[in-house]
Residue, then its C-alpha position, 0 to 999 in steps of 0.5 A: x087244511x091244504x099244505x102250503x111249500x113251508x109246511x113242515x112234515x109231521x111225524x105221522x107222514x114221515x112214519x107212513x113214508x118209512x113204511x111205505x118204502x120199506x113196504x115197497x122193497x118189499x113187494x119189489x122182491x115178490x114182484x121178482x118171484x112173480x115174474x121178471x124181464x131178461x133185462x131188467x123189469x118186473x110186475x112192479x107191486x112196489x109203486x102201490x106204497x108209493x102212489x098211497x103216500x103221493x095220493x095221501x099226503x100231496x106231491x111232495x111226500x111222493x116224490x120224496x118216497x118215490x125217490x128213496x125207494x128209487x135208490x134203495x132198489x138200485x142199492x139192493x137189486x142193482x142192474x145196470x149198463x151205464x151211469x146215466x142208465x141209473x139215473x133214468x132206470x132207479x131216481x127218475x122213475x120213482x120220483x114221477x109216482x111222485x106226480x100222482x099227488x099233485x092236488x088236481x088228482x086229490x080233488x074228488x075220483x081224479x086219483x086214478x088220473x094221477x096214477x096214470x100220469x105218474x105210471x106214463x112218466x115213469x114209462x117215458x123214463x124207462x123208454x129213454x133208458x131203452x132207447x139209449x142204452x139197450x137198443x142192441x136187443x131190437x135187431x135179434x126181434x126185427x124191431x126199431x130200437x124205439x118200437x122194442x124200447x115202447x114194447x119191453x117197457x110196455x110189458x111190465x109197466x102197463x101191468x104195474x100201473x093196471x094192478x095198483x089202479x086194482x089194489x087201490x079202487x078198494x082202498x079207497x073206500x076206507x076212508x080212516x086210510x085216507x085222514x090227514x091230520x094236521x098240527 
């Protein structure tokens, strides 16, 4: 049965969300004991909950995740220069995981492709936040502020993306993580 914008969300889907964001807090901070950027950035094993709810149950559910754990990393591990920073560096790049359930990723093997295009949103963001508001740090590495900006954020994004692709190819085969029951 396909979702339609007035369907309500059930108890099962709010249970999955709560545990994928707080799953996601959690594999946030082992992401730090793994490996972490001077300025902010990390090998980011949080997306995975999120990109799972947005797969599972649609673009709504993994926009609604993507933001909470969004503002719960910015509540608990805060690093940030400016306001409007905040907004491109916590809500806007969970809320682009979101993207990955968008129903013509849902169809058949295209899930990967929504990974993709919801981890290169989450990037344009993050460039941007680069751009604007650390473009200082370019010079000390003989860059372009926007060549330093795709470089940082490449660091640590394309990884993120690459190892949730690895984490979610045999995830995907079991098929009971993957059942939506509907009322």
């Amino acid at each position: 049965m396909r979702r339609t914008s007035t369907t309500s969300i059930t108890i099962k889907e709010l249970a999955e969300m709560g545990l994928a964001v707080a799953l996601g807090i959690a594999l946030n901070y082992l992401s730090k004991a793994i490996w972490s950027m001077p300025m902010g950035g990390t090998l980011e094993l949080g997306i995975i909950p999120v990109l799972y709810v947005a797969l599972k149950w649609g673009v709504r559910d993994g926009l609604i995740v993507g933001l909470a754990l969004g503002l719960v990393t910015l509540i608990t591990d805060p690093w940030f220069v400016n306001p409007v920073q905040i907004l491109l560096d916590y809500p806007l790049p969970g809320l682009a995981l979101g993207l990955a359930g968008l129903p013509v990723f849902q169809k058949g093997q295209n899930w990967w492709k929504g990974v993709l295009a919801g981890g290169l949103v989450r990037y344009i963001f993050h460039v941007i936040s680069g751009l604007v508001f650390f473009a200082s740090a370019a010079p000390s590495w003989h860059m372009s502020p926007l060549i330093y900006s795709l470089a940082y954020n490449a660091a640590y994004v394309v990884p993120s993306i690459g190892v949730a692709i690895l984490v979610l190819v045999p995830l995907r085969k079991v098929k009971a993580l993957w059942v939506v029951e509907r009322a």
